[in-house]
N, C-alpha and C positions, 0 to 999 in steps of 0.2 A: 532452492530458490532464495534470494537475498530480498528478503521483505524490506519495504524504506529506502534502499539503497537506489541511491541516484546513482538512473544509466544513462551516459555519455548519448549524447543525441547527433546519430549516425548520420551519413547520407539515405534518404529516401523516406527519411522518418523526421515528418513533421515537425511535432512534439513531443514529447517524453511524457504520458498521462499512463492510468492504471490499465486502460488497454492494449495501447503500444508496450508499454513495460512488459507486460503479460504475453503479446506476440513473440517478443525478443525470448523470454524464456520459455515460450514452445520451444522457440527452435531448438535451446540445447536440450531440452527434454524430448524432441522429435529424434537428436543426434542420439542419444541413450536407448532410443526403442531400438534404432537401427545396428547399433553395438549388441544388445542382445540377439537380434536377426540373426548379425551375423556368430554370432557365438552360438546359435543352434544351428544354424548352416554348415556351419565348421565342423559342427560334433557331427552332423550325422556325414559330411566331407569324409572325415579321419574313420569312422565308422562302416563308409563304402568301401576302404581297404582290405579290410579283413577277409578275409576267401569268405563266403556263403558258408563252405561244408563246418566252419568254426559253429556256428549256430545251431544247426542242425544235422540228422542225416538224412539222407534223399533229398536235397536240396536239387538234386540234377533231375529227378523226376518232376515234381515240383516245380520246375520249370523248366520241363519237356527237354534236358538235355541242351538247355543255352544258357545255363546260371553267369557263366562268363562274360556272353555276351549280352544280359542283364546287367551284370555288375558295372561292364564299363561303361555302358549308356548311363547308368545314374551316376556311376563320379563325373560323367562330363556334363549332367544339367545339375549336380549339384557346384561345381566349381565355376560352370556358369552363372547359377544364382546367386555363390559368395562374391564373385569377382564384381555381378550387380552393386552387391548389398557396398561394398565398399567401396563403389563408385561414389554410391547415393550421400555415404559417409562422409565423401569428399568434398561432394555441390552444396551440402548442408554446412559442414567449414564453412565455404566459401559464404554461403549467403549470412551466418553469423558475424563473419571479419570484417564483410561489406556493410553490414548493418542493411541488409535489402531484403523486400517483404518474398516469400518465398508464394509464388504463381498459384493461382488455386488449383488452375487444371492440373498441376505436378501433383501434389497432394495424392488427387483423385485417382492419376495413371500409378503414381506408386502404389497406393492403394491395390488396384486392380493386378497390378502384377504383384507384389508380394500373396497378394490373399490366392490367387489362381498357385501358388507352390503345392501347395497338393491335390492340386487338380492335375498338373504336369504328373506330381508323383504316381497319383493311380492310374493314371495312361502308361506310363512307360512298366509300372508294376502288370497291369493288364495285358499288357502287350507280350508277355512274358510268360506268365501264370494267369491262375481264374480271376475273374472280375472281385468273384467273394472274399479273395486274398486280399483285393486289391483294396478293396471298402474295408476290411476288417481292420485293417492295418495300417492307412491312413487316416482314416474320418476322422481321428481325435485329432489330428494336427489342426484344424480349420480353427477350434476354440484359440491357440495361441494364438494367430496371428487377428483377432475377432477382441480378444482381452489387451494385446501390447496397444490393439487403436487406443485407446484409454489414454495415451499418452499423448495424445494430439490435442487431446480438451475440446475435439469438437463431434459435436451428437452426430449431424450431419457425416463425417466421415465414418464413424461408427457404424451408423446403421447399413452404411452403403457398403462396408468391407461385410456386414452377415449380410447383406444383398447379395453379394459376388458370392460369396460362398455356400450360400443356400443354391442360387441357381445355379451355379459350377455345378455342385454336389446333385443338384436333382438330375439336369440333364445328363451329366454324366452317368447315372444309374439307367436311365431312361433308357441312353445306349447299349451298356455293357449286360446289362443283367438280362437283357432277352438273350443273349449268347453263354452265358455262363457255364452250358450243360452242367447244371450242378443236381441232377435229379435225386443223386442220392443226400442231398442237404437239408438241414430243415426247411419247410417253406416258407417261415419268417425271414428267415436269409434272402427270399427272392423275392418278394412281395413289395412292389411297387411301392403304394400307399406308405409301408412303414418307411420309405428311406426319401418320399415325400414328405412325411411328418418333418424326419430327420432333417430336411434342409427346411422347415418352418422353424424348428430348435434352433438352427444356426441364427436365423432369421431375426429371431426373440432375442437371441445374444448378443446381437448384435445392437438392437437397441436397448437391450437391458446396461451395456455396455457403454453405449450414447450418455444413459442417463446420467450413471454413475459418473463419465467425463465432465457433463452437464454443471453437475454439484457442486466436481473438484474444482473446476472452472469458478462457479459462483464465489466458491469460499476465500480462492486465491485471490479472484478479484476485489470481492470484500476486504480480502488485507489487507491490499495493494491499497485502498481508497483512506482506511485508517491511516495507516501511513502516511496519504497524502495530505489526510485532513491534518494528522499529527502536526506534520510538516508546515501545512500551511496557518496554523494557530501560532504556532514557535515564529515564522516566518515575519506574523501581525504585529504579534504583541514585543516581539524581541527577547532578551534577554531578562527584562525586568517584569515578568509576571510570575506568579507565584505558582507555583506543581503542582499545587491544590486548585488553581483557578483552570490549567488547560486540563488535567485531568477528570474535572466537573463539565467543563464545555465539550470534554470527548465520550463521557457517558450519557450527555444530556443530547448529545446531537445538534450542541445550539447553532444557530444560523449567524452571520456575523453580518449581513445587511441591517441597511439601514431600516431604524426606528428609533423614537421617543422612550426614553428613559428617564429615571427619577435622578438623579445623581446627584454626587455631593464633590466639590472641585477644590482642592487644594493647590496652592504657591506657595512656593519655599523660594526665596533668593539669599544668595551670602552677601551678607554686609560689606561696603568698602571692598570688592572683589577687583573693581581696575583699580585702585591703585595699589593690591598688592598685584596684580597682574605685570606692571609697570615696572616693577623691580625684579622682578623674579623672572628665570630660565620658563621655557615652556615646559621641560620636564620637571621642573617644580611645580607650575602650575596644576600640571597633568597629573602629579603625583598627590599636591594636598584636597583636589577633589576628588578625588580616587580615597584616600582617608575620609572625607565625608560623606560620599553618594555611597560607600560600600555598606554601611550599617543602617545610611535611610530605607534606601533602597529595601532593606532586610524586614526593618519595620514597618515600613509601606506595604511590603508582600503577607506580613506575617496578621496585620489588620486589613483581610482582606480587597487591598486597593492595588494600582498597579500606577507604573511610572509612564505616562503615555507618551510626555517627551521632556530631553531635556533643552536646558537654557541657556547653555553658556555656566552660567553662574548660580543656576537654579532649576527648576525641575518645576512639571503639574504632574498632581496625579489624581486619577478620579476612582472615586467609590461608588459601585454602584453597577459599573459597567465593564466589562459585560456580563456579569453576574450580580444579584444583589440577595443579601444573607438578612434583607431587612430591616439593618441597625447600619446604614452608611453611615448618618449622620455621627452616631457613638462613635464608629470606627476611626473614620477622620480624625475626631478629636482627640480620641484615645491615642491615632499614630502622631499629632501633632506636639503633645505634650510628651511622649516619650521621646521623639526627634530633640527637642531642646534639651531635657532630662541627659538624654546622651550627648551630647552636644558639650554640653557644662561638663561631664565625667571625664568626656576623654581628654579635652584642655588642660582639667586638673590632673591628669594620669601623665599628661605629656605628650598623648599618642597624634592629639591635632592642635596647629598653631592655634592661638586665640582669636575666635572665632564666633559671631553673633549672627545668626539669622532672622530674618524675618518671615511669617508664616501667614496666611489669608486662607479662610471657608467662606464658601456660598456654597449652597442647595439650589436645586429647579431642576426645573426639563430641561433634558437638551434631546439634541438629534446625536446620536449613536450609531458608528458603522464605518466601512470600509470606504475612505476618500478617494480618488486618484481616479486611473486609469490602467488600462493593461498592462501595461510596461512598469509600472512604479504603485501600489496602493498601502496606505496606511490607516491603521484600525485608529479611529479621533472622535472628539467631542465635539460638537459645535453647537451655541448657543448664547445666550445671555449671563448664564449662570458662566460661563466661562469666564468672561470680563469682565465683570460684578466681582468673584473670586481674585481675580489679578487686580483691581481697582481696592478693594480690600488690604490684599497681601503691602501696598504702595505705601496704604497710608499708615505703617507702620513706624516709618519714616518720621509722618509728622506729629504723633502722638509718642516716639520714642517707646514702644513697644516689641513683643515679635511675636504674638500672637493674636491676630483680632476673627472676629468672626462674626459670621451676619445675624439676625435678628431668625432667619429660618432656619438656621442651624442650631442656634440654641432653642428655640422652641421644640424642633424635632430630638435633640438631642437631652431636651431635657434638665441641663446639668447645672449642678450647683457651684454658681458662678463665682468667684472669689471677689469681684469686683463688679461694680453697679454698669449699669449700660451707658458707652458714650455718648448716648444721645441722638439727636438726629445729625448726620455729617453730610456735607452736599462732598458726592464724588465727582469727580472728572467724568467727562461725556455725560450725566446724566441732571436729566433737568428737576427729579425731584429727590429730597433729601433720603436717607439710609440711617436705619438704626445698628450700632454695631458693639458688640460687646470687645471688650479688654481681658481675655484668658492670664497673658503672660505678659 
């Protein structure tokens, strides 16, 4: 089975989720039980060949002088039942090619005729020789076709195939062994009750069988949904979240609906970016932000935050959410000053045009969770603290800075500031003034 692997969404099938996924690989695991079938069908096919007297001698007493006409009744219901088994081989192709859900009642009746094959066999063996041949020397075939259910994954067919073969098996005893004249045999051999039992064993196997499918069933499905969840975290967050952050949300089981979170929001914009835009190729463009979002990026993952979206020209990204390691506020800051730090290196290295950003922190509550609607959703922030952060990150501009940060970031953060607080500064949209500190 191909855990994760996204299957092609066929006619007949909805949608592609861990149950359907899970149907579609019954069926090739349905088509395998039926290749084994027929591969013991086969054998005992090529096996009916053989003269009788190869086995034994007295074979023609043994069955009173018509071994012959034994042997050819069972090559013709056993090529009977291969030519079934390879039919069923075929309708199962087909419903896998078609991507179409295969009938329940089919199931049931295959069921029913496969598990009745040794029932056929001790009729035609009895019909021939004593009934006590006939039991001796079929009953253990009932367990294989009781253990290949297993492969269907479902309890229900299980039980039902040691159903069929328990009462196969009993009434068939029921019939034969008052005929058996077997008086010189032991009388465990004839005795009702124990070949009673007998088909209660089968019975038991059958659901001991069930359950065992039961588990396989759970377990696959459980991986089918890791996968999904896998899939669907990678899917939110994109490219830019850090293998420590989905790997923590896949042990933790975290839920990505909405709630209130503490977070800490950062804005980065590049300085003067139209009007190098204005000169420059788009694959220039494309290319010298690719030199700078490739190692922010790197540092934003690496101080636990992630890149929620970009800007054109700039990027947020938030700490906090959807995990928080209880030091966002540190984090932030920590990623902000090594952003510039690299910033200024690699200008000097040659590796980026020269190059100034500008960078803004707020802290708060926001609302946290997956936006959108069916067709399209994205994992986002929404709040005050949002646009408080980007109102911040602006007025970088007008104090000729690039890194300022709010009055609750450095409180939470703690940190010893290199420069005095700017004061109180009235922001855009808001009607009362903002205390902001000067990092860089």
């Amino acid at each position: 089975m191909h855990i994760g692997r996204t299957q092609p969404l066929k006619k007949g099938w909805r949608r592609v989720d861990a149950q359907s996924t899970l149907e579609l690989e019954t069926l090739s695991t349905e088509k395998l039980r039926v290749l084994v079938l027929s591969i013991v069908i086969g054998s005992g096919l090529c096996l009916s060949l053989i003269p009788p007297a190869y086995f034994a001698d007295g074979m023609e007493d043994a069955f009173h002088g018509e071994v012959q006409s034994f042997a050819y009744w069972r090559f013709v219901v056993l090529l009977g039942l291969i030519l079934y088994v390879l039919a069923e081989r075929i309708l199962l192709g087909y419903f896998i090619k078609s991507g179409r859900r295969v009938p329940t009642f089919y199931l049931y009746v295959t069921a029913f005729i496969e598990t009745s094959c040794p029932t056929i066999e001790i009729m035609v063996l009895a019909a021939y020789a004593d009934p006590i041949s006939a039991f001796s020397t079929t009953v253990f075939v009932y367990p294989l076709f009781i253990i290949l259910s297993a492969l269907r994954l479902d309890f229900r067919l299980s039980l039902f195939t040691g159903a069929v073969a328990a009462l196969e098996y009993t009434l068939v005893g029921l019939v034969y062994l008052k005929d058996s004249g077997g008086a010189s045999l032991n009388p465990m051999l004839l005795s009702v009750p124990l070949h009673v039992v007998k088909g209660f064993i089968l019975l038991a196997l059958g659901a001991v069988t069930g359950l065992v499918a039961l588990q396989i069933k759970k377990r696959i499905l459980d991986s089918f949904r890791l996968a999904e969840e896998r899939n669907n975290i990678v899917n939110k967050f994109g490219q830019h979240v850090s293998p420590v952050v989905v790997n923590k949300l896949l042990e933790q089981g975290a839920e990505l609906q909405s709630e209130k979170k503490y977070v800490c929001v950062m804005f980065l914009d590049i300085r003067n970016f139209t009007q190098f835009a204005e000169v420059r190729s788009p694959e220039e463009v494309v290319a010298y932000l690719e030199s700078l979002f490739g190692f922010m990026i790197e540092i934003v993952n690496r101080h636990h935050g992630f890149i929620n979206k970009f800007l054109g020209d700039g990027f947020m990204a938030v700490f906090g959410a959807p995990l928080s390691d209880g030091r966002d506020c540190i984090n932030a800051l920590a990623a902000a000053r090594e952003i510039l730090s690299r910033v200024t290196a690699e200008v000097e290295r040659g590796n980026v045009l020269p190059t100034t950003v500008g960078i803004g922190l707020h802290a708060g509550e926001a609302v946290t969770g997956s936006i959108g609607s069916s067709l399209r959703k994205e994992y986002t922030v929404i709040g005050d603290v949002v646009n408080l952060a980007s109102r911040i990150e602006q007025l970088n501009k007008r104090f000729g800075s690039q890194l300022l940060i709010s009055e609750t970031v450095c409180r939470v953060a703690g940190d010893d500031l290199a420069e005095a607080p700017m004061g109180h500064v009235q922001v855009k949209g808001r009607e009362a003034p903002i205390t902001i500190y000067k990092i860089a």
